[in-house]
C-alpha angles and dihedrals in degrees: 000000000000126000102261082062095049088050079057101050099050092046089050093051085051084055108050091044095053084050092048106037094103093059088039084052090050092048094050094052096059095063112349128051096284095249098094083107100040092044101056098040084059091045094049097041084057088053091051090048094049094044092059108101090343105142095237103164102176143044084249098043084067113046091040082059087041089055099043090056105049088048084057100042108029118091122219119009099317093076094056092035094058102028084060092044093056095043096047099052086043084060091063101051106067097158125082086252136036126226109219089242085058086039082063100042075052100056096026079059093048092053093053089061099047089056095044093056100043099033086225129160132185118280079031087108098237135107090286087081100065097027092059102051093040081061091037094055089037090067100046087047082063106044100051080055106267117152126228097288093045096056107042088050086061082047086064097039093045086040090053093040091054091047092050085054095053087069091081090037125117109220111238099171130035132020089314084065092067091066099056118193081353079079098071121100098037131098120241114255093209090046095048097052089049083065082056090058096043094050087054087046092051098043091043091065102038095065 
């Protein structure tokens, strides 16, 4: 992954949050505070903002910017989870370019501080549950001698599959918790915008 592809990622993340912030909005409601959607298009149209004419000379260089600012610019949890997640995997990345082994230890890394911060596990009903197995499913790609695209197209399956699991979930951390077994039978709205992530990913790297 070169820059020009992570400049494409994370425009394509800011894309397909501005066309589903309604769904992440409806999600929300049912058992967050109905601002899951609001939130990340902001978040994301900061990013945008940030990204135009920035010297941002490395892979790393970008998503560590791309993580600052949505820390800075994205209401609730969702502003420190994913701005963690995104400066932690750009701290990985020092080259110009990343190999698709170095493109794992990033998001591997990501997914530590998300869980660090947010002390979630999988089956918690949170964005754990689709970001894991989207790592998860990264990795195997690669060892069984996938390249770059192959693997981060098992990322987005693995991801969707893993929100899809989180419907019949109890929510053990964040608002959802609150609602106890009131929170079965609705999708996770984190997980469901770290599909987001992995089907820009995916598409990025494709092209």
């Amino acid at each position: 992954m070169d820059t020009d592809a992570a400049l494409t990622w994370v425009r394509g993340i800011a894309s397909a949050v501005r066309r589903d912030a309604d769904q992440l909005t409806q999600l929300d409601s049912a058992i967050g505070d109905a601002d899951h959607g609001v939130n990340m298009q902001r978040g994301f149209t900061a990013v945008e903002t940030a990204l135009d004419g920035a010297d941002l000379p490395t892979v790393g260089a970008i998503l560590v910017k791309t993580g600052t600012t949505l820390v800075s610019t994205v209401g609730g949890a969702a502003g420190p989870l994913y701005g963690s997640a995104f400066r932690a995997a750009g701290k990985q990345l020092a080259g110009p370019a990343a190999t698709a082994e170095q493109l794992l230890a990033a998001l591997r890394a990501g997914l530590e501080a998300v869980q660090k911060l947010g002390a979630a596990q999988p089956a918690d009903k949170t964005m754990i549950d689709a970001y894991s197995p989207g790592v998860d499913a990264f990795e195997k790609a690669l060892r069984g001698g996938g390249d770059l695209t192959d693997a981060a197209r098992a990322a987005w399956t693995a991801a969707e599959e893993g929100m899809r699991a989180t419907i019949p979930m109890i929510a053990r951390k964040g608002r959802a918790s609150y609602l106890g077994p009131r929170s079965q039978g609705h999708q996770d709205p984190g997980a469901t915008s770290t599909v987001l992530i992995f089907r820009a990913l995916a598409e990025a790297v494709t092209r």
